[in-house]
PyMOL CGO cylinders between C-alpha atoms (Angstrom):
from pymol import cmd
from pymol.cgo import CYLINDER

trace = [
    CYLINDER, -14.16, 1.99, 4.62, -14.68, -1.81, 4.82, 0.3, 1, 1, 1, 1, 1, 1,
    CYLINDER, -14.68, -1.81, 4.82, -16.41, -3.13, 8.23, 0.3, 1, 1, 1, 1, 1, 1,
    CYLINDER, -16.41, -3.13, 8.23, -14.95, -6.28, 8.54, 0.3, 1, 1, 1, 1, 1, 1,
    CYLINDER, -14.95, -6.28, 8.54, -13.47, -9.35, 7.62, 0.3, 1, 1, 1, 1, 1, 1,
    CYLINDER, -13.47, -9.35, 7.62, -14.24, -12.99, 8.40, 0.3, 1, 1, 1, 1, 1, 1,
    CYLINDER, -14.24, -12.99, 8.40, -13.32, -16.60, 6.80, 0.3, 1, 1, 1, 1, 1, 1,
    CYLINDER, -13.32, -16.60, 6.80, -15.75, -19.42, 6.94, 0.3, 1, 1, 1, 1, 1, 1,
    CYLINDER, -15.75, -19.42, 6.94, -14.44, -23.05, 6.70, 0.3, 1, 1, 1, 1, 1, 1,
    CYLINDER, -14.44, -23.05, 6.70, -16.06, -26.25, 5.45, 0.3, 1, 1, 1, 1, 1, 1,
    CYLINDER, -16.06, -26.25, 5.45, -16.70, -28.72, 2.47, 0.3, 1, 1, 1, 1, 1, 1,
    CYLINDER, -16.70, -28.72, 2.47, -19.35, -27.57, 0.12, 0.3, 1, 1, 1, 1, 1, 1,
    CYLINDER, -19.35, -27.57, 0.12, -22.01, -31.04, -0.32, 0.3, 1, 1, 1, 1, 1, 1,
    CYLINDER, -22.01, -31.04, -0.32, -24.95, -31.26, -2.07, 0.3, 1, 1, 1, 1, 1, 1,
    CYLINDER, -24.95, -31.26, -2.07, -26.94, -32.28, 1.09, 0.3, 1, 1, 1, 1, 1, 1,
    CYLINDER, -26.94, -32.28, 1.09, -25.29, -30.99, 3.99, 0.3, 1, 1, 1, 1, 1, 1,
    CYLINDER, -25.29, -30.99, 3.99, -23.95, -28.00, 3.60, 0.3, 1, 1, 1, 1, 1, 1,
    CYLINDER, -23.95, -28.00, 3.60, -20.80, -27.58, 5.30, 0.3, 1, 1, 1, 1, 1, 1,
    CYLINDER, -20.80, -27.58, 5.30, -18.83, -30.70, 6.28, 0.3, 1, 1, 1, 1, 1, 1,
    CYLINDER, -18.83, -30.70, 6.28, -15.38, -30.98, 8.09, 0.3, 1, 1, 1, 1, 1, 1,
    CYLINDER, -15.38, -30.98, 8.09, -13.09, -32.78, 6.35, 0.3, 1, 1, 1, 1, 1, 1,
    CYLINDER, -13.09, -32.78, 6.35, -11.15, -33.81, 3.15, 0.3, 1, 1, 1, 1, 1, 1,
    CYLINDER, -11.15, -33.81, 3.15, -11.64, -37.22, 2.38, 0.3, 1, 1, 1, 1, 1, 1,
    CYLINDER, -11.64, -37.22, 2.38, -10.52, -39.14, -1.07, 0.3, 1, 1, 1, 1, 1, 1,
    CYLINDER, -10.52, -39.14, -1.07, -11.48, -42.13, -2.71, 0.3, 1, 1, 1, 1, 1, 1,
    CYLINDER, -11.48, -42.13, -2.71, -12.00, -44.18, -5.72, 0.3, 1, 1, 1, 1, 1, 1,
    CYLINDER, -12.00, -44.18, -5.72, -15.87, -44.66, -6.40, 0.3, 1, 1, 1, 1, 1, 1,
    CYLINDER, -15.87, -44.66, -6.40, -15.85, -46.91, -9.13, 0.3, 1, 1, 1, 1, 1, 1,
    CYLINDER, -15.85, -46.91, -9.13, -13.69, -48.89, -11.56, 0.3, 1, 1, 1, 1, 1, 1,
    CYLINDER, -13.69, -48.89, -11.56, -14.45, -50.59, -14.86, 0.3, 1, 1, 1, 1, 1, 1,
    CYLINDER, -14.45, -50.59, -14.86, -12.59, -51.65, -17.87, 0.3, 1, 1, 1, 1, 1, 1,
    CYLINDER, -12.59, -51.65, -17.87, -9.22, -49.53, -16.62, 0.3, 1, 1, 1, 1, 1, 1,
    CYLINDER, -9.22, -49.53, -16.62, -11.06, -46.31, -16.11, 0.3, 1, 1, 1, 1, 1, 1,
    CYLINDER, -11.06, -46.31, -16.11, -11.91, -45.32, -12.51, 0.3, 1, 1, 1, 1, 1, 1,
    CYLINDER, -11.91, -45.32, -12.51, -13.97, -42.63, -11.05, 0.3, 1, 1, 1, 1, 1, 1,
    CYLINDER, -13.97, -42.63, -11.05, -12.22, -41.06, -7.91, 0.3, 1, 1, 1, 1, 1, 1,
    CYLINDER, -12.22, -41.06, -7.91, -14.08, -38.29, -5.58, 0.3, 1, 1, 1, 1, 1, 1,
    CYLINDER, -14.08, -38.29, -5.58, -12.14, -35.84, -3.29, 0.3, 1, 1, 1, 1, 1, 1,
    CYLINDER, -12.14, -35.84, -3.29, -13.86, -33.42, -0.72, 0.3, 1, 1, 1, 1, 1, 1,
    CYLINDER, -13.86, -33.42, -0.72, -12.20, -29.99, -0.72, 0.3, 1, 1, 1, 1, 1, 1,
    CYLINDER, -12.20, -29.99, -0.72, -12.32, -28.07, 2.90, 0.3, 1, 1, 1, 1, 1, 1,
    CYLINDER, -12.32, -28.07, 2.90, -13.19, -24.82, 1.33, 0.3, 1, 1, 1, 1, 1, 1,
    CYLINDER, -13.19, -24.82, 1.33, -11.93, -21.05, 3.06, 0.3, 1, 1, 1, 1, 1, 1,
    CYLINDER, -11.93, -21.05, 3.06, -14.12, -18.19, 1.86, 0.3, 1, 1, 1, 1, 1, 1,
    CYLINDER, -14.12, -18.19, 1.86, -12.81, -14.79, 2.72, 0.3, 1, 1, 1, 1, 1, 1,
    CYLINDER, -12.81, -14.79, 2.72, -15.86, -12.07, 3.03, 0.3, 1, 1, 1, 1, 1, 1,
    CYLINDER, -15.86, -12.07, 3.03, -14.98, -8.09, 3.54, 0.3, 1, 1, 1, 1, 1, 1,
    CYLINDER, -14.98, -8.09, 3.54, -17.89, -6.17, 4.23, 0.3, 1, 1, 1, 1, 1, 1,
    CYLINDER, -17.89, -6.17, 4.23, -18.04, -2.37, 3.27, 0.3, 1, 1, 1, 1, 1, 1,
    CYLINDER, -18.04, -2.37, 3.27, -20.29, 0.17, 4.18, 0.3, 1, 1, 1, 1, 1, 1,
    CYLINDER, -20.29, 0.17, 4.18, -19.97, 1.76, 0.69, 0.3, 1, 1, 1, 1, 1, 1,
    CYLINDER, -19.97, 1.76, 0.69, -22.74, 2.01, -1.68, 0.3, 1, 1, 1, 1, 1, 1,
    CYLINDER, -22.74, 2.01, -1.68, -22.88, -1.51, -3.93, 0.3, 1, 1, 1, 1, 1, 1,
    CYLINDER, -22.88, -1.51, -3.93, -21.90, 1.07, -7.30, 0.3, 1, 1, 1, 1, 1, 1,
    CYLINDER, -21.90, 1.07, -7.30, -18.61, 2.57, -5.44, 0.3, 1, 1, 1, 1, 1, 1,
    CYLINDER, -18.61, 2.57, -5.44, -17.53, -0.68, -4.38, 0.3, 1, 1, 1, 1, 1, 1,
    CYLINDER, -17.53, -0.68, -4.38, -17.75, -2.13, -8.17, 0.3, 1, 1, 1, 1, 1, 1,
    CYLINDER, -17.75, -2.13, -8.17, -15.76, 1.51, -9.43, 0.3, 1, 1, 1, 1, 1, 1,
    CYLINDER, -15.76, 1.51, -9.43, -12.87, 0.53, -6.45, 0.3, 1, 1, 1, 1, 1, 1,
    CYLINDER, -12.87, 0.53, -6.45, -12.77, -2.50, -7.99, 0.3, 1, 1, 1, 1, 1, 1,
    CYLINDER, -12.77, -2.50, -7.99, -12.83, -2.21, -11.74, 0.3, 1, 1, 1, 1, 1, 1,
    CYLINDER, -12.83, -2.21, -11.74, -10.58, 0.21, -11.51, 0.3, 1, 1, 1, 1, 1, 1,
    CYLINDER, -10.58, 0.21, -11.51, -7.85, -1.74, -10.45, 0.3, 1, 1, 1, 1, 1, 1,
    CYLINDER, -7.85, -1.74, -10.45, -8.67, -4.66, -12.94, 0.3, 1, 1, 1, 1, 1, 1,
    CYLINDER, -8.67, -4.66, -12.94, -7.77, -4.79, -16.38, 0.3, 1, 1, 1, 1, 1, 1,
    CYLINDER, -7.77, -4.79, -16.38, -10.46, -5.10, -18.16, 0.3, 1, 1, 1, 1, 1, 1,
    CYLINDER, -10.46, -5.10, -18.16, -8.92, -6.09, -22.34, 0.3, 1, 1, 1, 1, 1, 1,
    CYLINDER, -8.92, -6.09, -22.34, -10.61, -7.80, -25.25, 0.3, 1, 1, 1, 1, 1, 1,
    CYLINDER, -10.61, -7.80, -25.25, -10.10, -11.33, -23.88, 0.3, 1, 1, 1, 1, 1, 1,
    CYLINDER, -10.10, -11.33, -23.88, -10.14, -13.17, -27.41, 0.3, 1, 1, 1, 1, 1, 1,
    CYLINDER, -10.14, -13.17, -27.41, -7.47, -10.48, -28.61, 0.3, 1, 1, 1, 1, 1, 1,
    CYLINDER, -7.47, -10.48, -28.61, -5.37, -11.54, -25.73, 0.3, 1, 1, 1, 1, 1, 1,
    CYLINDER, -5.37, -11.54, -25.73, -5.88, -15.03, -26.50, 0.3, 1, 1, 1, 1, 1, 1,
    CYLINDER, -5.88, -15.03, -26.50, -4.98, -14.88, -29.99, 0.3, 1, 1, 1, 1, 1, 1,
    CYLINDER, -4.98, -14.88, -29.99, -1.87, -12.91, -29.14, 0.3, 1, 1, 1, 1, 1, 1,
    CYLINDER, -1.87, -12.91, -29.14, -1.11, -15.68, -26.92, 0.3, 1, 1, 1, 1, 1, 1,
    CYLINDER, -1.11, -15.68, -26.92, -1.54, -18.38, -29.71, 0.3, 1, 1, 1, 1, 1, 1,
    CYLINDER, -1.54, -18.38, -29.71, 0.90, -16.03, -31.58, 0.3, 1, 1, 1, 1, 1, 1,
    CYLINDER, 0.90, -16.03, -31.58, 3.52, -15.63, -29.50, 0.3, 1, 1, 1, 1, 1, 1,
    CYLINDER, 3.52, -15.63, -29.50, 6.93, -16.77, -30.20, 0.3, 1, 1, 1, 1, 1, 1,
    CYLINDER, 6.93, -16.77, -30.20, 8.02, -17.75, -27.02, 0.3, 1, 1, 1, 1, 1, 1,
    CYLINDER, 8.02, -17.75, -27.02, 6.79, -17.17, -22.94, 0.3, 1, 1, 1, 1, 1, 1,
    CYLINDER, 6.79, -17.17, -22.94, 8.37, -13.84, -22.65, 0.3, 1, 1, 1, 1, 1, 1,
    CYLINDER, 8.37, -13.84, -22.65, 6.31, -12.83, -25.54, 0.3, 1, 1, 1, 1, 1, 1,
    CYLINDER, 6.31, -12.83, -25.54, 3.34, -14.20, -23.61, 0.3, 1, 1, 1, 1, 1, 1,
    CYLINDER, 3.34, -14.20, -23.61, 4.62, -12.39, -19.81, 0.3, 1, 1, 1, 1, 1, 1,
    CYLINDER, 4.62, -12.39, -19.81, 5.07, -9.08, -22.53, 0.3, 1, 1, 1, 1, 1, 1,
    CYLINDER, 5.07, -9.08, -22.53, 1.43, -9.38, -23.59, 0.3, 1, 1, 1, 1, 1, 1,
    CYLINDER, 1.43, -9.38, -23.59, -0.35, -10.54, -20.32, 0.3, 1, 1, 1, 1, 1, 1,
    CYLINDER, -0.35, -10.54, -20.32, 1.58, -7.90, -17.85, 0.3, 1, 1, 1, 1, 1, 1,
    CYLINDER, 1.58, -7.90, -17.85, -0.05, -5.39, -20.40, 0.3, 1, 1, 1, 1, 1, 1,
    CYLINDER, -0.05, -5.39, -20.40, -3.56, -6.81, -20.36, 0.3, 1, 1, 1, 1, 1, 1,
    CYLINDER, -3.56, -6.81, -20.36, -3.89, -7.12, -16.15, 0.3, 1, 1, 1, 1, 1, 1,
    CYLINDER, -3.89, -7.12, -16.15, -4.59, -3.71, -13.90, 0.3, 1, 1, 1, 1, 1, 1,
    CYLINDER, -4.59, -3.71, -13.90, -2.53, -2.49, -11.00, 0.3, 1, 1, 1, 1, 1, 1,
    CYLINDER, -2.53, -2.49, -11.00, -3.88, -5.34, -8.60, 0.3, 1, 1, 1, 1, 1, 1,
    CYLINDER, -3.88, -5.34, -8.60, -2.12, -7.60, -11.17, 0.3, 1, 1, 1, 1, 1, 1,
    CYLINDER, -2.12, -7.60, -11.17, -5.32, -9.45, -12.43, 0.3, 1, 1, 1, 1, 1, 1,
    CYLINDER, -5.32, -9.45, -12.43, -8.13, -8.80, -15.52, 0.3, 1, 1, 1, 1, 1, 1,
    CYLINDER, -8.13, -8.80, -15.52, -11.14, -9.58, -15.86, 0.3, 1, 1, 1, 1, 1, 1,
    CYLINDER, -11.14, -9.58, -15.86, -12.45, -12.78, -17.93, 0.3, 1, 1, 1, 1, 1, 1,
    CYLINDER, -12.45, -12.78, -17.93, -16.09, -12.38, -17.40, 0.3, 1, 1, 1, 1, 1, 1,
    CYLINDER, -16.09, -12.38, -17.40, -18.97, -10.55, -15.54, 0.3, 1, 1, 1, 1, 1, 1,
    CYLINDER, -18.97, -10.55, -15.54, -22.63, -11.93, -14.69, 0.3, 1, 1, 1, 1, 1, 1,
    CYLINDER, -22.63, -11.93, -14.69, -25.03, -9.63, -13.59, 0.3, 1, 1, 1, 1, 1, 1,
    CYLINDER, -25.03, -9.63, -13.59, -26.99, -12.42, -11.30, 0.3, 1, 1, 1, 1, 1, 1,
    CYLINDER, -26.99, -12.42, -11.30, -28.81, -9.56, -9.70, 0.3, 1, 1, 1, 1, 1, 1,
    CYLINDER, -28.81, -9.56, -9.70, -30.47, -8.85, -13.25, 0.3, 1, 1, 1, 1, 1, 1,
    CYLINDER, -30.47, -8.85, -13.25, -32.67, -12.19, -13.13, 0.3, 1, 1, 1, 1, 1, 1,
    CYLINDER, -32.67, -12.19, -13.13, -33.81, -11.07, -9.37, 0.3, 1, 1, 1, 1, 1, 1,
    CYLINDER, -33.81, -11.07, -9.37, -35.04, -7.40, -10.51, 0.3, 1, 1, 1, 1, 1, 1,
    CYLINDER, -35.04, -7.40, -10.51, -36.56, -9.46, -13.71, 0.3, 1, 1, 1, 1, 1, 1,
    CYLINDER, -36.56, -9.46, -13.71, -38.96, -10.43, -10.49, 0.3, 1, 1, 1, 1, 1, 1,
    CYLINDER, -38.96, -10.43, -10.49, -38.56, -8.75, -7.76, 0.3, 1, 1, 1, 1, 1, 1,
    CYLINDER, -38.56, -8.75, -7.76, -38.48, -5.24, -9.17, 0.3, 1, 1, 1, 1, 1, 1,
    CYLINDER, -38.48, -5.24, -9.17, -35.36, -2.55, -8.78, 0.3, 1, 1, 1, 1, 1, 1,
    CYLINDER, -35.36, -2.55, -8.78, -35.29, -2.86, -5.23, 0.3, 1, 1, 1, 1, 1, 1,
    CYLINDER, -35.29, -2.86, -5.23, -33.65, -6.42, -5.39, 0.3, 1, 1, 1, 1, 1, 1,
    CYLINDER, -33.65, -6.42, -5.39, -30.64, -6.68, -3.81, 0.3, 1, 1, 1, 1, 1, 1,
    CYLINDER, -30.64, -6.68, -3.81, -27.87, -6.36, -6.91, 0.3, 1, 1, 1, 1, 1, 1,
    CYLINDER, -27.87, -6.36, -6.91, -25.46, -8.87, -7.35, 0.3, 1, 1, 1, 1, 1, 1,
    CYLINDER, -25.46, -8.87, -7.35, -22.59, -9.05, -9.63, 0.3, 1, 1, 1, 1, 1, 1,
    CYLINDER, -22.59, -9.05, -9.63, -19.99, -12.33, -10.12, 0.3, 1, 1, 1, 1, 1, 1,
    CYLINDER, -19.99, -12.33, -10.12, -16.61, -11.45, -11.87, 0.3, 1, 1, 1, 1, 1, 1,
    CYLINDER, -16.61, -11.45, -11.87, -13.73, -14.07, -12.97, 0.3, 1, 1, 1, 1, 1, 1,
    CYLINDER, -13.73, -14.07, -12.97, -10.70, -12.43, -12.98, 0.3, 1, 1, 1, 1, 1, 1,
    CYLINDER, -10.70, -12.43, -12.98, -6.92, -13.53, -12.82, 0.3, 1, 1, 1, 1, 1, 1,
    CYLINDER, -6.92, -13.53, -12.82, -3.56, -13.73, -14.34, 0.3, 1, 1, 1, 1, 1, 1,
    CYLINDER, -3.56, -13.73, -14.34, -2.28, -16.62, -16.39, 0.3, 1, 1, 1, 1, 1, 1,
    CYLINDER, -2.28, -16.62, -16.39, 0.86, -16.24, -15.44, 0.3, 1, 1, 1, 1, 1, 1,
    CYLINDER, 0.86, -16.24, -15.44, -0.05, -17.29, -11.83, 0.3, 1, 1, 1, 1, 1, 1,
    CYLINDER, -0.05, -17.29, -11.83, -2.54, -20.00, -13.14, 0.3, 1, 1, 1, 1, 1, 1,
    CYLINDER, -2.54, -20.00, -13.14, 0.52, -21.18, -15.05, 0.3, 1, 1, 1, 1, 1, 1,
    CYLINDER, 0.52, -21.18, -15.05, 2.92, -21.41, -11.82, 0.3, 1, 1, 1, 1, 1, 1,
    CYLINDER, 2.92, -21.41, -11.82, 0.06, -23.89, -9.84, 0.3, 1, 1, 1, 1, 1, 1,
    CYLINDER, 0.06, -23.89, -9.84, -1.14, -25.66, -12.49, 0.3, 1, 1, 1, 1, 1, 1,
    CYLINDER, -1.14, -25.66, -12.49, 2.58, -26.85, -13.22, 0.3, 1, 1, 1, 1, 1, 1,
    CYLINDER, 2.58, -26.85, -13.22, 2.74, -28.29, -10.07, 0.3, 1, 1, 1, 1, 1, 1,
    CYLINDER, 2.74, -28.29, -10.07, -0.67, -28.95, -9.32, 0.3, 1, 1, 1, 1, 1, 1,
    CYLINDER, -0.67, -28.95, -9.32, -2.96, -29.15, -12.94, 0.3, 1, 1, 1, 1, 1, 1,
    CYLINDER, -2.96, -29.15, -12.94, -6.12, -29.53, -11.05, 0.3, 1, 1, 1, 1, 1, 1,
    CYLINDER, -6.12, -29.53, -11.05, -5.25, -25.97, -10.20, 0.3, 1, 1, 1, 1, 1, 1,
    CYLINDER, -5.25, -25.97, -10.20, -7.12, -25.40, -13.29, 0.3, 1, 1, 1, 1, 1, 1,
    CYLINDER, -7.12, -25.40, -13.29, -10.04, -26.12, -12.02, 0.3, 1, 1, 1, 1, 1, 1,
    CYLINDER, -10.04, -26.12, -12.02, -10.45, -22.94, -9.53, 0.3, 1, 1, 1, 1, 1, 1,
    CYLINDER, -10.45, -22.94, -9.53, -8.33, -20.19, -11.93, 0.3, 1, 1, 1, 1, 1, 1,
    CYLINDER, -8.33, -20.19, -11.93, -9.19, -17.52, -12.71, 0.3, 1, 1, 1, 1, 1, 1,
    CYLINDER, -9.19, -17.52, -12.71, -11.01, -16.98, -9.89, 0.3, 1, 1, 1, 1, 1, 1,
    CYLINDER, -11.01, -16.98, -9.89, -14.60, -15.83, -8.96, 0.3, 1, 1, 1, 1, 1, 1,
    CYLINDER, -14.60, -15.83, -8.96, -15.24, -12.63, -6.74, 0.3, 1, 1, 1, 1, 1, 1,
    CYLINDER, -15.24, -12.63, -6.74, -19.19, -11.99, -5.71, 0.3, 1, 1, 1, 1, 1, 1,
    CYLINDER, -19.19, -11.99, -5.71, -20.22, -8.44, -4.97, 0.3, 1, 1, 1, 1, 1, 1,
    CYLINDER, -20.22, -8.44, -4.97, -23.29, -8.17, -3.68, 0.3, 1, 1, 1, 1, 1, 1,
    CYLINDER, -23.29, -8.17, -3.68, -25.97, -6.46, -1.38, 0.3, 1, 1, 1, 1, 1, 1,
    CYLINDER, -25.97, -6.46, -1.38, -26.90, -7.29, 2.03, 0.3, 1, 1, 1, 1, 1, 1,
    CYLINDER, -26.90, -7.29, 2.03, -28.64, -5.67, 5.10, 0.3, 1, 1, 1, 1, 1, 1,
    CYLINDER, -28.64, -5.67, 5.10, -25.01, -4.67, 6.67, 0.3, 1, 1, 1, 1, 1, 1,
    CYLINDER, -25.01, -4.67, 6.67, -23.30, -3.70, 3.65, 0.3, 1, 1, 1, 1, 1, 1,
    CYLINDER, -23.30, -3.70, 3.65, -22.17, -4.62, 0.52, 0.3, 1, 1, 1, 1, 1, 1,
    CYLINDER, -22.17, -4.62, 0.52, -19.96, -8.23, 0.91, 0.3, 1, 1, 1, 1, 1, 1,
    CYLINDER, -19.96, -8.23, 0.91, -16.84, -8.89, -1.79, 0.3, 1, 1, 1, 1, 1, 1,
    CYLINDER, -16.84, -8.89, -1.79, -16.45, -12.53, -1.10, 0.3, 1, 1, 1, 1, 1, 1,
    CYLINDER, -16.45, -12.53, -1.10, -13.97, -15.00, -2.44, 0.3, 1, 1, 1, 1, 1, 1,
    CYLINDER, -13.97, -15.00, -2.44, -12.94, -18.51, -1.60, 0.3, 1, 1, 1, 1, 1, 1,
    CYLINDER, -12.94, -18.51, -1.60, -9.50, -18.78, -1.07, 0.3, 1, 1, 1, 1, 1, 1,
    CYLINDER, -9.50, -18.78, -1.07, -6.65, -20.78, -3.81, 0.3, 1, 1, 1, 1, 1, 1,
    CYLINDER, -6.65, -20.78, -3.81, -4.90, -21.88, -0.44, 0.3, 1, 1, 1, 1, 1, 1,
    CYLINDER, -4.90, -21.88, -0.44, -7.76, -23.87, 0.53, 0.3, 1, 1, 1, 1, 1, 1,
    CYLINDER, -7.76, -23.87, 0.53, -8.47, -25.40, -2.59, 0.3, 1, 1, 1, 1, 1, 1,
    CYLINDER, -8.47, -25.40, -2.59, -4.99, -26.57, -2.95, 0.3, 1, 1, 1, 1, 1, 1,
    CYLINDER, -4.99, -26.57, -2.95, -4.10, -27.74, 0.49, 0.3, 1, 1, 1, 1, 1, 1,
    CYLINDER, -4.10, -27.74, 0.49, -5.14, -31.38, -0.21, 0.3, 1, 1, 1, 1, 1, 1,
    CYLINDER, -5.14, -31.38, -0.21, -3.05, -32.01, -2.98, 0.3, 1, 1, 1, 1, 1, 1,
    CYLINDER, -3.05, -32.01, -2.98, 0.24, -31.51, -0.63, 0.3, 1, 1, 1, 1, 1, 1,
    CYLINDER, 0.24, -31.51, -0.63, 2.16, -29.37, -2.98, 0.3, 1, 1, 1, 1, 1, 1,
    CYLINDER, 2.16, -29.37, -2.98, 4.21, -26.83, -1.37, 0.3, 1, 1, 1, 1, 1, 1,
    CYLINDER, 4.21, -26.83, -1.37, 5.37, -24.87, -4.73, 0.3, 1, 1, 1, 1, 1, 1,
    CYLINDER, 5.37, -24.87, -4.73, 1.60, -24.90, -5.89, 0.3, 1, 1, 1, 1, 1, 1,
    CYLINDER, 1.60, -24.90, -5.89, 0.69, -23.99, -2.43, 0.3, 1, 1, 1, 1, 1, 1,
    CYLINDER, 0.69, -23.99, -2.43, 2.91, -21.26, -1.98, 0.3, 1, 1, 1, 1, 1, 1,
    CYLINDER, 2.91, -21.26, -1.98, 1.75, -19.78, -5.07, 0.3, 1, 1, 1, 1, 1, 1,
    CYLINDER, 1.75, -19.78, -5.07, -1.69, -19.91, -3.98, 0.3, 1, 1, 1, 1, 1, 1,
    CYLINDER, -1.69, -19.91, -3.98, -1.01, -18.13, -0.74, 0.3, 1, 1, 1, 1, 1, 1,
    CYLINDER, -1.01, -18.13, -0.74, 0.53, -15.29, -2.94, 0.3, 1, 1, 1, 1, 1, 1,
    CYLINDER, 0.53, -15.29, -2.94, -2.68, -14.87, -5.03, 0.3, 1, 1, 1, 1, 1, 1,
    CYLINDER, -2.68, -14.87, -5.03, -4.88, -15.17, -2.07, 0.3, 1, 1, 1, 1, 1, 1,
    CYLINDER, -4.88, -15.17, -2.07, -2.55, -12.08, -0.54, 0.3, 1, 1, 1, 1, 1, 1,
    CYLINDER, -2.55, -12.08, -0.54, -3.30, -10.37, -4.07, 0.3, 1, 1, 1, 1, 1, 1,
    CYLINDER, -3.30, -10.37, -4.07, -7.25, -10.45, -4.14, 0.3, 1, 1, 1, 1, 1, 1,
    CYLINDER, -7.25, -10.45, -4.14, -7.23, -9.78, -0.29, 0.3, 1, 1, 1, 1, 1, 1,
    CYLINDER, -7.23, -9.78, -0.29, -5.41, -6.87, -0.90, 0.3, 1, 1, 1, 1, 1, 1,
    CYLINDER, -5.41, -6.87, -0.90, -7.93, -6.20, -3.79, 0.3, 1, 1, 1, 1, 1, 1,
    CYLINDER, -7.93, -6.20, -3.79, -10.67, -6.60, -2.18, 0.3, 1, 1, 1, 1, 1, 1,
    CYLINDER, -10.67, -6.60, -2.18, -9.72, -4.66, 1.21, 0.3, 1, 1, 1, 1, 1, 1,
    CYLINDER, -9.72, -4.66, 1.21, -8.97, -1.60, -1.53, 0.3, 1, 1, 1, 1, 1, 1,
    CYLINDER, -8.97, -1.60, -1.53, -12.27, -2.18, -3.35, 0.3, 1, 1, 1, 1, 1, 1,
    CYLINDER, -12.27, -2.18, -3.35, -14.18, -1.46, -0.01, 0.3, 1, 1, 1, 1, 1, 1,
    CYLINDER, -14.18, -1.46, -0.01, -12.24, 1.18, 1.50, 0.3, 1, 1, 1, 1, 1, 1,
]
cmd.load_cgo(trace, "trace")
């Protein structure tokens, strides 16, 4: 069963941490290029399980799908038309609706010197093009934060599955399709997540 829940809030900056607000702004401009920044109030959703860190991976990939990604990519390049491509990636994702892209073991460089006691800690990028497809219509810098990153790792009260949410990244950009459709993934890896710890 999962202990808890929480959300923490703030703009990630190289110097100071957190920071409270979404500013925008163009930086530079020369010869009809320009450099704009914009500062992204950031929600990261943490569930905390009391499970062991190897259960909590099992929940998990077990409700991913977990295909040969550059098969599924070159069946996309071959496909006729986009119910081809729904056809192909509704057969590729698990029963939480996403796959996975990647894995990085980041705990593997910390037992390279800290021994097998480290802490472990495992990054996956999962998702679903289909719902990458419905925000970055609307929104292409969508593309920026799909698929998404989950972190599983070890800590002194459990193992965390953290995430930060689509909704937040999104929210400046004042799109309410893209938005919506974020809100609908973030429901999906909640729900993922919650299931992972239990």
């Amino acid at each position: 069963m999962f202990a808890g829940a929480w959300l923490a809030t703030g703009v990630f900056s190289q110097n100071d941490g957190f920071a409270a607000e979404a500013r925008e702004g163009v930086i530079g401009e020369e010869g009809g290029v320009s450099m704009a920044t914009r500062q992204i109030t950031v929600e990261r959703l943490s569930v905390t399980s009391t499970k062991p860190f190897q259960q909590v991976l099992v929940n998990l990939d077990g409700r991913i799908g977990h295909p040969d990604v550059s098969v599924v990519r070159a069946e996309i390049t071959k496909a006729k038309n986009f119910q081809e491509v729904e056809s192909i990636v509704n057969r590729a994702v698990g029963s939480s609706g996403f796959m996975e892209f990647s894995r990085f073991d980041l705990g593997e460089i910390v037992r390279k010197e800290r021994g097998e006691k480290a802490p472990r800690v495992v990054r996956l990028v999962v998702g679903n093009p289909l719902i990458m497809k419905r925000m970055v219509e609307h929104v292409p810098d969508a593309g920026s934060y799909a698929p998404v990153t989950i972190l599983i790792d070890e800590r002194s009260d459990g193992v965390h599955l953290s995430y930060d949410t689509m909704a937040s990244y999104l929210a400046p950009y004042g799109n309410s399709e893209a938005l919506k459709v974020a809100r609908e993934l973030d429901a999906k890896v909640e729900a993922l997540l919650s299931a992972a710890a239990s």
